[in-house]
Structures are given as C-alpha cells and as structure tokens.
N, C-alpha and C positions, 0 to 999 in steps of 0.2 A: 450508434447512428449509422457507422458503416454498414454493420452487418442489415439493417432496413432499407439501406439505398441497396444493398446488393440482393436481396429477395426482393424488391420491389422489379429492380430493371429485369431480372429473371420470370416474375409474373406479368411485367406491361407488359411485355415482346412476345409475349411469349413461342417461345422457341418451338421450335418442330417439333421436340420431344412431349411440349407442351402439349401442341395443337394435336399430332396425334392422339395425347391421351383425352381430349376434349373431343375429338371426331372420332373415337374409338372406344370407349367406355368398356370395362368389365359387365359383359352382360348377365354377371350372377350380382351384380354387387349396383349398379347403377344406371336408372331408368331414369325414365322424364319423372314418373313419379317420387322416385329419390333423390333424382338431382335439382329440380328447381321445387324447394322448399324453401329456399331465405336470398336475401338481396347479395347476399357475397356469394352467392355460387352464382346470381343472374352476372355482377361482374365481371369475375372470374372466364366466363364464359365470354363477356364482350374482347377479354384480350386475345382472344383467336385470331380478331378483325385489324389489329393492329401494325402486322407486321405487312399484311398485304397492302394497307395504303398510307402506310407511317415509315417506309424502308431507311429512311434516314441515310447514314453512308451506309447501308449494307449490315455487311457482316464478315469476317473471312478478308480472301485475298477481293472482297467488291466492293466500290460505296457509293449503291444506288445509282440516283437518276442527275446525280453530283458529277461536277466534271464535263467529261465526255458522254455522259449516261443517255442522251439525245445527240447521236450523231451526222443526220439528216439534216442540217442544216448552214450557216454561212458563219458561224461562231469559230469552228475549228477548220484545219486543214493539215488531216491524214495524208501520208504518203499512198494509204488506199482506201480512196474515200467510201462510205457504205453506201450501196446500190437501193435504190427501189425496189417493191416487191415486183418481180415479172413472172411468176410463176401460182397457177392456182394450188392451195393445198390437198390435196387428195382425201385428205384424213384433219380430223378435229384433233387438236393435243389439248395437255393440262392448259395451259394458257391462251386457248385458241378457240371460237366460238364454244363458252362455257361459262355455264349457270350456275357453278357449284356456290358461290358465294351469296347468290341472289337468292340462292335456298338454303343458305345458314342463316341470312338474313330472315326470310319469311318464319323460319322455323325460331326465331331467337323473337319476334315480333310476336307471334302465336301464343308460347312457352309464356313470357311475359306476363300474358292477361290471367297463371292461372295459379303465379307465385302469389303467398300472404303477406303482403305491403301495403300499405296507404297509396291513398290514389297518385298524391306527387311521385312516389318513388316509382308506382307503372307507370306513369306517361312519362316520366324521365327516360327510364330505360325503352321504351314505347319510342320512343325520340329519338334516342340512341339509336337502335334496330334500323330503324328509317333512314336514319342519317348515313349507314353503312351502304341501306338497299339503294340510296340516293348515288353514293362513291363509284358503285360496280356498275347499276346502270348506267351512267354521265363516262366510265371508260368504254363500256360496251359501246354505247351511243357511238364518241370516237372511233373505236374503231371500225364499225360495220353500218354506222347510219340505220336504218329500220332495223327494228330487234323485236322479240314479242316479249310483252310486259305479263311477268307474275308475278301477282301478290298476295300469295298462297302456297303455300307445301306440296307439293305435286307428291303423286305416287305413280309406282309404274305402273298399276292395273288402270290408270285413270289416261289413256293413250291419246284422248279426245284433246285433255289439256295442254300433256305433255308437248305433241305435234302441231302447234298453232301456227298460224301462218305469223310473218313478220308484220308490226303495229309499227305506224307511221314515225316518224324520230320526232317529228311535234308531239303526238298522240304520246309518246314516253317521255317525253324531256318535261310537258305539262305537269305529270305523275309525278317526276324526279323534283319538278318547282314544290310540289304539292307536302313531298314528303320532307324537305329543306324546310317550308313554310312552318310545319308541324312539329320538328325538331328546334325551331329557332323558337318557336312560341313555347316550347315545354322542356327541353333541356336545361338541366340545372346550369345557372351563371357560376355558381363552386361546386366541384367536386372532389376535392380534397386533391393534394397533389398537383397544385397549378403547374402549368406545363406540363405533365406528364399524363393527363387523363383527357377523354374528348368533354366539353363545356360550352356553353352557348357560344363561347369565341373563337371558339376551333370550327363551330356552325358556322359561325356568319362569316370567318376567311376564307372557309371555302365553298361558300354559298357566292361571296363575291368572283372566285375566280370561275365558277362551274357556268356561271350564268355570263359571265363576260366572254367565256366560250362562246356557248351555244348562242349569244345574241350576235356575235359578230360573225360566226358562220351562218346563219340565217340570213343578217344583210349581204354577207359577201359571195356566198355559194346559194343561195336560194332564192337570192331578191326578194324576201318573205319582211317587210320594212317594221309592216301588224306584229309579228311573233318576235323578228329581231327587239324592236319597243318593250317588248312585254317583259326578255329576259335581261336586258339592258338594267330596266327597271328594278328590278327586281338585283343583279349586280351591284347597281349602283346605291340602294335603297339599304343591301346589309353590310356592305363598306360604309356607308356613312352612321350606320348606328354602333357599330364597334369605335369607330374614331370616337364617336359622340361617349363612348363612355368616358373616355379622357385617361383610362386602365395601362395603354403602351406607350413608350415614346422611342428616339430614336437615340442611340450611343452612340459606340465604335463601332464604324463598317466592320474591318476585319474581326474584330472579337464576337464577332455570330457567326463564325465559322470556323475556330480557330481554338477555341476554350476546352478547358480539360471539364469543363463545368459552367451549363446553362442555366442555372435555377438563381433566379431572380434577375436574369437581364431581362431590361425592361420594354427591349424590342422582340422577343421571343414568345408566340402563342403556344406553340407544341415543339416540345423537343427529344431526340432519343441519346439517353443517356446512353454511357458505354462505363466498364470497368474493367480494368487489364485482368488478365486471365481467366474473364467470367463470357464478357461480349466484347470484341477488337473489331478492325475494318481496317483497311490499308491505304486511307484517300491521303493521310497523312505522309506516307511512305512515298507516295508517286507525287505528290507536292516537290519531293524532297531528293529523293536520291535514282527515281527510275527512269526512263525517258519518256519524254511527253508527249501526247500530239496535240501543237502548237495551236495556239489560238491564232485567228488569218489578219493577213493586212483587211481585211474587207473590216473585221471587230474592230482594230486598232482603231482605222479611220472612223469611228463613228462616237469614237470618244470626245466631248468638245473638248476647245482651249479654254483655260481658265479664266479666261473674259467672257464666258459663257456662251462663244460664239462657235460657231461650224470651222473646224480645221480650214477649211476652201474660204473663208471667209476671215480669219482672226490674221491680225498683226502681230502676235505674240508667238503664232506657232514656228517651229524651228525649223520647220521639213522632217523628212524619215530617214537621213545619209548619218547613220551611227544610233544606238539605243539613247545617248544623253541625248541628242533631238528630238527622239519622238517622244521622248519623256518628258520632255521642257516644258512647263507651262500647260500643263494638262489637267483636266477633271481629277481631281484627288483621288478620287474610286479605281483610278488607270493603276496608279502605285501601291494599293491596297491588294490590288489583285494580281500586278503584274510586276517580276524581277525589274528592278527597273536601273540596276547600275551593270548589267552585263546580259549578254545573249549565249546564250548553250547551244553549240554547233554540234553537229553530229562528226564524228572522228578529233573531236578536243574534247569535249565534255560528255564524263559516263552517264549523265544526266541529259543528258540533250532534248531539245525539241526539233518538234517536224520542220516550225518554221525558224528558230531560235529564239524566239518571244516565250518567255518561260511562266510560268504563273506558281505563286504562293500563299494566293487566298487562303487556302484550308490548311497551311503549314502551320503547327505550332512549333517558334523554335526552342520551348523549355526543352520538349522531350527530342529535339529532332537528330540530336546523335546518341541518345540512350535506346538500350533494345526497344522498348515500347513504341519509338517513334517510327521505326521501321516494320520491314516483313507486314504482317498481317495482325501486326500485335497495336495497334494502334486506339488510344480511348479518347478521343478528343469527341465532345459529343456535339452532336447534327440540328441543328435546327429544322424540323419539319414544316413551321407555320412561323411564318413571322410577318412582320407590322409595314416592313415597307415594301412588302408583296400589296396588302391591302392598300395601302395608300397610289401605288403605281394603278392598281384596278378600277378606284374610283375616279381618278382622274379618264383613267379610256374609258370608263362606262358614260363616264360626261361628256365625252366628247362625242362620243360614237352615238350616244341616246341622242343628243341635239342634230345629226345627220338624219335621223327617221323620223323623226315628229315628232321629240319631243323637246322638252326644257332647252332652252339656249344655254349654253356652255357660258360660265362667267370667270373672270377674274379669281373670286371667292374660292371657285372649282379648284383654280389651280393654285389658289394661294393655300389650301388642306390637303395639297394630296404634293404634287410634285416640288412648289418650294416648298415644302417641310424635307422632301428630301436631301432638296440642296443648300438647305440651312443644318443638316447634321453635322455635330459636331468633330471638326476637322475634315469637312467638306466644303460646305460655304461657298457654293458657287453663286453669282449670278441671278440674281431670280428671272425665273420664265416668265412674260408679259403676254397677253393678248391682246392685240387692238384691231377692231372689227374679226377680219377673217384671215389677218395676218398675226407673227408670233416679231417678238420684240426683248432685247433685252438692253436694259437702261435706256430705256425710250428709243432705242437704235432700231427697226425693223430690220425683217433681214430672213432671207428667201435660202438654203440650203443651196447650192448650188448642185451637190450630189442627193435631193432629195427624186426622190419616185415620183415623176411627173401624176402620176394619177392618185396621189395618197398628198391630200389638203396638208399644207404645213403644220398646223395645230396637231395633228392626228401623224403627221409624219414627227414630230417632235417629240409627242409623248409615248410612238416607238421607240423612240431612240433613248428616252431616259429608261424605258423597261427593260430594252437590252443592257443596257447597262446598270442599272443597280441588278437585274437579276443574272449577270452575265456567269455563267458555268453551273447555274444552276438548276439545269434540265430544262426550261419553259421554250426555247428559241424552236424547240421544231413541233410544239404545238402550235405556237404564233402563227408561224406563218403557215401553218396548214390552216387556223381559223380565218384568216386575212388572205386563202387562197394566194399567197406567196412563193409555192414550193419554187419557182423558177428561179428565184435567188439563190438555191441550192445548185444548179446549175454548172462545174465548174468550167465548161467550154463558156458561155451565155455571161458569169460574171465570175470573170480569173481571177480578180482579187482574193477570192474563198480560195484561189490555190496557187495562192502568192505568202512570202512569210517576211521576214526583214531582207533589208540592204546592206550586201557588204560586198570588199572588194577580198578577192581570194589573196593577194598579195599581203595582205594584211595577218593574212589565219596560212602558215605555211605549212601548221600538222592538219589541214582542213582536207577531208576525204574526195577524192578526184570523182565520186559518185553524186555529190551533192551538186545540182544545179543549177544554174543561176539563170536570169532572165536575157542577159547578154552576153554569156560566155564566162568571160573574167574577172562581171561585176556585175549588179546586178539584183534582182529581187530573188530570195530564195523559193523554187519549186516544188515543192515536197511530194508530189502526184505527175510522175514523167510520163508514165506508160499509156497512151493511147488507153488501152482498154482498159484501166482504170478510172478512168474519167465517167465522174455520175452525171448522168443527164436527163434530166426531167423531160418526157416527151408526151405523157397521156396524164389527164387531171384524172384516170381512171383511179390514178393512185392514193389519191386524196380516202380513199373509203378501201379498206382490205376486202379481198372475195370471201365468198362463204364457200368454205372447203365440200369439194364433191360428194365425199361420203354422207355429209350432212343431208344433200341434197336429194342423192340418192335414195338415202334411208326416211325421208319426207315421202317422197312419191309413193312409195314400199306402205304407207300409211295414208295416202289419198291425198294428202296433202302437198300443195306446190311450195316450194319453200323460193319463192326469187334470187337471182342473183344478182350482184351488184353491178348496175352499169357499166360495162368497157369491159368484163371480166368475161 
C-alpha cells in the first residue's frame, strides 16, 4: 500500500523530471500517434497541469502561496515590506506574459477527441482540458486584464493568429465562464483517488472562487453591475451545488493544515500529499524553529471576542498589554493559528517574529523535533481545495449578488455558509444575524466601530470572517485587489500593518537595542523603521501589471498594436 501511495504522489505531481519528459518526448519512440492511444496515457499527461495550479506547500526549502506566499497585503508585517511593481519589464520571462500552458491545454483538448474511449471518458477528459484552459486564463485575467483568447494550437507559420491583438477581460472571462460551465456539466463526480485527482468538486470550488473574483472586480473596478450579476451568479450557483451534495463537512480547524495525512478528512476537496525522502516542503520547519515575519496588529484586531462581537465593541475583551490579553476571550481560530502562551522577540528567541506574534497553524508537533520536521525534509500534507473556502464564497457571492440586482441576501444565506463555520467543532462562536441591513448577534445589533465606512456591515462582516478562516493562506492580496483595497496595504496610510505586540523593554533585559517600540521604552512593536522601506500605495495603476516592452515591440514588428495597460 505504501509502495502505491509513493508512485502515486510521484505521478500526480508530477515532478519536473516528469514534466520534462511529457513536454519532451523521444522523438524516435513517441508521437501523438503513439502516445495517445488509451485513457492512461490521456491521464498521465493531465498530471503536467498539477503542479502549476495545485503547489500545495511547495517542495524543497518553499511552501507555496502558504504563509507569507502573498505578501502585498495587511495580514503580515515584514521588517521590509514588499514594494509595488514601479518598473516596466523590458522582456517577457517564463512566468510573465505567457501562453505556454494555454497551449498545453488546447493541445491536451484537441489530442482528446482523437484517443479510442467511449464518449463519457472524452468529454471527461474534454472537461478536464477546459478546466485547466479555465485556471491559466482567470490567472492571466489577474494579472494583465485584456489578454487574447486561444482556443486552438497555434503554430509558428500561422503569425496572423499568433499576433492578435488583446480580447476584452469580459470577452475572456465569458469564455473562461463557458469552459467552467462545460467541465462542471461533464467532469466525472469520482475519479478514483478522492482527493488527489481533479472531479466535479474540485470544479465547482473553484468555479465558486474564480467567479467570486471576477464578479466583484467588475462591480468594484468597473461599475460593470450586468457582468459583476452574471459571474456572482454563477459563484454563487456552484458553491451552493457542492454544499448541496452534503459530501464535506467541517472538523478540526488545525488538522487541515497540520496532518501527516489528508485522505478521508472530510473538510478536504484536493490535497497534496508528501512522503519523506520522496516529496518534503519546509512550511513545517519555519512554523517551528526559523524566524517569522509576524502577523500585524492590523490581523490580530480583526479577530472577534468570543461573544462574537468586534474587539471595540465586547465586554470580554482584555485589551492588547501582555499576549494572555490579547488571547483572552477570543475566536478559537486566533489559538489555532496563533502561539498563544508566549511572543518570540527578536534577540531572546532564535525563533523570533517581526512582530512577536508567532503562528503554528501548519506546525505539526509529532514530528517537530525529529529530522523530518525540520530543514526541508518536511511531509505534513497541504490541503489545496477545501470546504470552508467554499462555504466563506457563498456567503460573499450572496451578499455581493444582492448589491447588483440580484436575490436579497437572507438569513438561510448565512445560516449555510458562515454559521456553519462558526458552529465547527471547537469553534462555536456566536452566530452571525441579519436584520434588515444591519448585522446582529444574539439579537444585539451592533455597527463595527473600526468597520470601512464605505463597505456595508453585512459585506464588511463576511470580510472579516474570510480573513480569518482563510488567514495565512495566500487569498488576502487577491481580496483586496478584487475589492480595489490595495490602500489597506499602505503602511504610512494604516500603521497598524506595521505595528506588532506590546511590551515593555524593562521586562525582556536580553531584548536587542535595534528592536523598536512605538514609544521608546514601551510600546507597540515596529518591525519596518526605515523610511524607505515603507510600502505605499500611490497609483491603482498597479492593480493590473504592464505588458513588457519587448512584447510590444515585437507586436508592431508584426502590424499589430499590442496596448498597454493604463498608467504604465
């Protein structure tokens, strides 16, 4: 059995050595005519697509978009916070205006129609293919807004296709709806291998998050209310049919991030397994023994009290003067994710954090003083797709669809999406209320005091539960680029992000004479001192990357104008 989970995680991932030999074929020994003759070589061939949009923690000394893997945003605070792009690229790299995937897709969609299978098994895979071209599109989208859409195999003699000019982000994101639609309606519900293979429910989780994108950048950057409705719709429409299967539910917070082994938690849609000396990641090791870059007073505060009310607002909260305070009486998810009987200074603890707010979410502590658990040898396996991603989606797809014209947001809305969250087991917070256009809990109304005057309480609330169940889990600096937020990122604009705990130096005597404080001798920890360190949001140009000049260049050189992005 061992030996089948270890050639199995060897062929899902497959690895670079893999993928090389799948994007490089002996050309005496394997052609299209040789190679797709049966449905396990069309398989085989889907695990190329895996590693590009399934990273899990990584691999090696990285893990993934886990952690700090999105560092643009108000979750952490670097002593050197990461900059905005200010600079155009000269030149396209591997990762940087680049179609290669969207032409392994077309060519994997093509190939499909021409293997000997029964009709289910091509439009399966037919589904599959789409659902990849769907993946790269909706990052493309991201990062460049208009992109030109193929869906076909280009060759180089064919210069007409290859050179097109840039297709509206509607005109693509339609396409991207179309081929989601296509996959969710034909994609097998088993594929053997639950959780480790793509399946109608790894479709519709991320048909629910792709489209909760693109619909809320539509109303929030484009005032587009028609198109924001359509993809809302469509958001909200394949979160509520995954829930409807009644297939996930919700455990232990921390044991979906933490386990030596995912298969059969029943919060888990997609996961990547690891095995020591086979596939390692190191998210375990910097949990555990490296130093961190802390998570900011700005995240802290946005954790409620255990009365399920707003810090600024609860009787139970303790203040932030010592770690047992800010830990008193708080959302259970705070202690899940975060040390919560000590802070790690930098010059006392070799472990240390930016701000000394430590986190051990993804700590497992079976292995955490055996080799495995350190260095780069780490197998604790990742969840990619999981249940209370989709449930936080449906609820903002409801709320946000009732702001355009559609369905009123109800009670029902948030009794299936958010209190199911705060009904998980050893959570149990509070349930979230709606009455008319205000947000309530145990009948108590009650207005956020630090809510964002122009983000409606209902819509400001079911922010603040997504940041926190999803907190370290790379989504925070897509949020607020879809929610046109980036100015939260701001650390002059909202110093919280570059604030960390309170202590008094008197207290910590081996405490290093470089470390900060907000008042000298006591104080909120600073972790970002330097003037020109300081990240500041000043142009929304940045919301959308430029299209690098040679691209441009080499467009004209072909007749064609290739645009550039506004402000670039």
């Amino acid at each position: 059995m061992k030996l089948r989970i270890i050639a199995l995680a060897l062929s899902f991932f497959a690895l670079s050595s893999c993928e090389d030999f799948l994007e490089k074929p002996p050309l005496d020994s394997l052609t299209d005519e040789t190679y797709w003759t049966n449905e396990s070589n069309v398989r085989s061939f889907s695990w190329g697509f895996y590693t590009a949009y399934f990273s899990g923690y990584g691999s090696g000394y990285t893990w993934g978009k886990f952690f700090s893997g999105q560092t643009l945003n108000d979750d952490f605070a670097p002593s050197s916070p990461s900059q905005f792009r200010r600079t155009v690229p000269t030149a396209a790299t591997s990762g940087y205006w680049n179609f290669s995937y969207v032409r392994k897709a077309n060519i994997f969609l093509d190939r499909v129609q021409t293997v000997p299978m029964d009709e289910e098994a091509i439009l399966h895979w037919s589904g599959v293919a789409r659902f990849f071209r769907a993946l790269e599109y909706f990052d493309l989208v991201k990062q460049f807004g208009d992109v030109p859409w193929f869906d076909e195999e280009l060759s180089e003699s064919d210069p007409e296709m290859l050179y097109r000019p840039r297709d509206s982000r509607e005109f693509v994101m339609d396409r991207v709806l179309e081929d989601f639609e296509f996959a969710a309606e034909n994609v097998r519900i088993d594929d053997g291998n639950d959780g480790q293979t793509v399946n109608r429910a790894v479709v519709l989780a991320l048909m629910s998050r792709v489209f909760l994108f693109e619909g809320t950048w539509q109303k929030y950057h484009n005032n587009n209310n028609e198109k924001a409705k359509e993809y809302l719709e469509a958001s909200k429409s394949a979160a509520a049919e995954l829930i409807s299967t009644g297939g996930f539910s919700l455990g232990n917070y921390r044991e979906v991030f933490n386990s030596l082994n995912l298969t059969g938690n029943p919060e888990v849609i997609l996961f990547r397994h690891y095995e020591p000396g086979i596939l390692t990641h190191a998210l375990n090791s910097y949990n555990n023994m490296e130093p961190q870059t802390g998570v900011s007073k700005d995240a802290i505060e946005a954790y409620l009290a255990d009365d399920g009310l707003p810090i600024g607002l609860s009787s139970v909260y303790q203040g932030d003067k010592g770690i047992e305070n800010v830990m008193a009486n708080r959302d259970p998810r705070m202690y899940e994710t975060l040390v919560s009987d000590e802070l790690r200074l930098n010059g006392i603890a070799s472990n240390y954090s930016t701000t000394g707010y430590a986190t051990h979410k993804f700590l497992n502590e079976v292995i955490k003083d055996e080799p495995e658990g350190s260095s780069n040898l780490n197998y604790t396996d990742s969840p990619v797709l999981r249940f209370g991603e989709v449930l936080i989606n449906y609820a903002e797809a409801a709320a946000e669809l009732a702001s355009v014209g559609g369905a009123a947001l109800t009670q029902a809305d948030i009794d299936m999406s958010v209190n199911v969250l705060r009904d998980r087991p050893g959570i149990m917070l509070p349930h979230l209320e709606i009455m008319g256009t205000e947000v309530a809990v145990n009948g108590m109304v009650y207005d956020d005091p630090a809510r964002d005057p122009e983000i409606p309480s209902i819509i400001w609330e079911i922010r603040r539960e997504r940041r926190i169940e999803l907190m370290m889990e790379g989504f925070r600096t897509d949020d607020l680029a879809r929610w046109a937020k980036y100015e939260y990122t701001d650390t002059e604009g909202n110093s919280d992000i570059n604030r960390g705990a309170w202590i008094r130096k008197a207290d910590y005597p081996a405490l290093q004479s470089s470390v900060t404080l907000t008042e000298g001798e006591e104080g909120y920890i600073i972790p970002a001192t330097a003037a020109v360190s300081q990240r500041l949001f000043e142009d929304p140009k940045v919301y959308l990357d430029p299209i690098p000049l040679d691209q441009i260049t080499l467009y004209q050189e072909k007749g064609v104008t290739l645009t550039q992005n506004p402000g670039w």
